[in-house]
N, C-alpha and C positions, 0 to 999 in steps of 0.2 A: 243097723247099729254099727257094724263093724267098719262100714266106709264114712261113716260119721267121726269114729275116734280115728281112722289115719287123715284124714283131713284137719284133724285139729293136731294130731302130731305132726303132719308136714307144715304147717301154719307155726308150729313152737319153735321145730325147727330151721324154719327158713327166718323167724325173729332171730334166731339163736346166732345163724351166719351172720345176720347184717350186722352185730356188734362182733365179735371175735371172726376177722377174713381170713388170716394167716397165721403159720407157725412160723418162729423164729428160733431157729437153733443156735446158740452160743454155747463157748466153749473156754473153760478159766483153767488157769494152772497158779497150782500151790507151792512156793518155792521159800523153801527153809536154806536160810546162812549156817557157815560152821559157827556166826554166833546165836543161834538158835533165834533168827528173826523170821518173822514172812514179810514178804513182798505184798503192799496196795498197791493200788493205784487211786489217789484221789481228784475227783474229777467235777469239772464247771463244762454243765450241758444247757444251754439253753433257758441259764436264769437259774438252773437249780446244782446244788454239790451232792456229790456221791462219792462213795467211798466202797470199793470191790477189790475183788481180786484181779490182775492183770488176766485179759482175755480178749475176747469179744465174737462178734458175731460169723457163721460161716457159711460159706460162698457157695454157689456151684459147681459140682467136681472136686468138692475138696471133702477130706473125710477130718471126723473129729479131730485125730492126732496132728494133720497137715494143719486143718486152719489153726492150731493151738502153738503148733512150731511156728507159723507166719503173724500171728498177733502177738507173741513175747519177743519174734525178731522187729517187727512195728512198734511195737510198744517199748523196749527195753535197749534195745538193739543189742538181745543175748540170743546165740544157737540155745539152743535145748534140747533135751531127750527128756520126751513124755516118757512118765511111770506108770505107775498103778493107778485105775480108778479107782475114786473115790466115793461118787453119788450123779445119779443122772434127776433129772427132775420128775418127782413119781405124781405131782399134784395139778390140779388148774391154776394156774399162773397167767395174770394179764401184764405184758410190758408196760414197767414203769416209764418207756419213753415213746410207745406207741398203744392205745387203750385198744387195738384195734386187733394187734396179735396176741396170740399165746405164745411164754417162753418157754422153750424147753430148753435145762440146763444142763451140760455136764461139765466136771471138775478132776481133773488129774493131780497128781503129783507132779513136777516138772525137777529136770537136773540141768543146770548152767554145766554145757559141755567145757568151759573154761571158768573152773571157778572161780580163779585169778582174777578174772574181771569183774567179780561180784562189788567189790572196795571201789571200782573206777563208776560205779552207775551213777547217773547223776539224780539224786534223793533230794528230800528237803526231810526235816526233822520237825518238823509243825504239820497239821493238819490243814488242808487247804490253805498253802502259805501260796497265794497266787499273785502273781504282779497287778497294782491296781488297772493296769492298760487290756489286762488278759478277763479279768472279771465286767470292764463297762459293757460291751457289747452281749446283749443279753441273748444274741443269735449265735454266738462266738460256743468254739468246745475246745476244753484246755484239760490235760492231765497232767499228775506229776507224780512219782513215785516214791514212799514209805518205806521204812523198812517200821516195823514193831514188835516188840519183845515177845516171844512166845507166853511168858508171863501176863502181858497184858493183854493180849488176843482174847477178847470177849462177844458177844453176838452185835455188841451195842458202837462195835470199831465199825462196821460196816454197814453199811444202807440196803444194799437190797436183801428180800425177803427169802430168798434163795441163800445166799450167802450166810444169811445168820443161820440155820440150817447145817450148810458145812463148816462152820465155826462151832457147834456146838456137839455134832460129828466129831471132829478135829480134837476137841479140850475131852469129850468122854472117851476116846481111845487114846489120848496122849502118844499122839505121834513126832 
């Protein structure tokens, strides 16, 4: 009896790999203006729009804080000093752009080492305001960066599943 149920557990679990292969660690930073805004980034991937926090995925030999300093210098073209944690992902998660991995997420506080240059980002003030030449190519990936009122930060600003999470984080500690 007993080599009967691990045969049907290694049979579950070997279904279980062929759908979920890999983990994907990503890593976003929260960054609040002296006029009490956060930082998106809204973004055209592959035919579809999202809308997150500035971040992304991290590399070999790079630790959370590193890859988080190298994606808001990619992404923003801002130095930064990661802060405080904030939330790491404690659930089962399947990448919205890959069905194949699990994401695990984590989210800091970020501080623009020069905040001077917070007013020079280059932003747009509409939600996926993207050139029509930037949107045709449905293989094509385009971000652009938000600021929005602490006021209006809701779970419903952001798309992924993760993020509304630390949105709602965020608005119950009133940070």
């Amino acid at each position: 009896m007993r080599v009967i149920f691990t045969i049907r557990y290694y049979n579950l679990f070997m279904d279980h790999r062929n759908i979920i292969s890999r983990f994907t660690i990503r890593v976003y930073g929260i960054l609040k203006d002296e006029h009490n805004r956060i930082l998106l980034s809204d973004e055209f991937i592959r035919g579809d729009y999202f809308t997150k926090f500035p971040g992304g995925g991290m590399e070999f030999r790079e630790g959370t804080r590193d890859c988080l300093k190298r994606e808001f210098k990619e992404e923003t073209g801002l130095d930064v000093t990661v802060g405080e944690h904030i939330y790491t992902t404690d659930y089962f998660q399947i990448s919205a752009f890959n069905k194949r991995d699990q994401i695990i997420s984590i989210y800091y506080f970020v501080h623009a080492n020069e905040p001077h240059e917070l007013p020079n980002l280059r932003t747009k003030t509409t939600v996926f305001d993207f050139e029509p030449q930037q949107v045709s190519d449905m293989d094509a990936q385009f971000e652009l960066l938000r600021w929005i009122n602490w006021d209006e930060l809701t779970e419903d600003s952001v798309s992924l599943p993760i993020d509304k999470i630390v949105v709602k984080m965020l608005k119950s500690s009133n940070v």
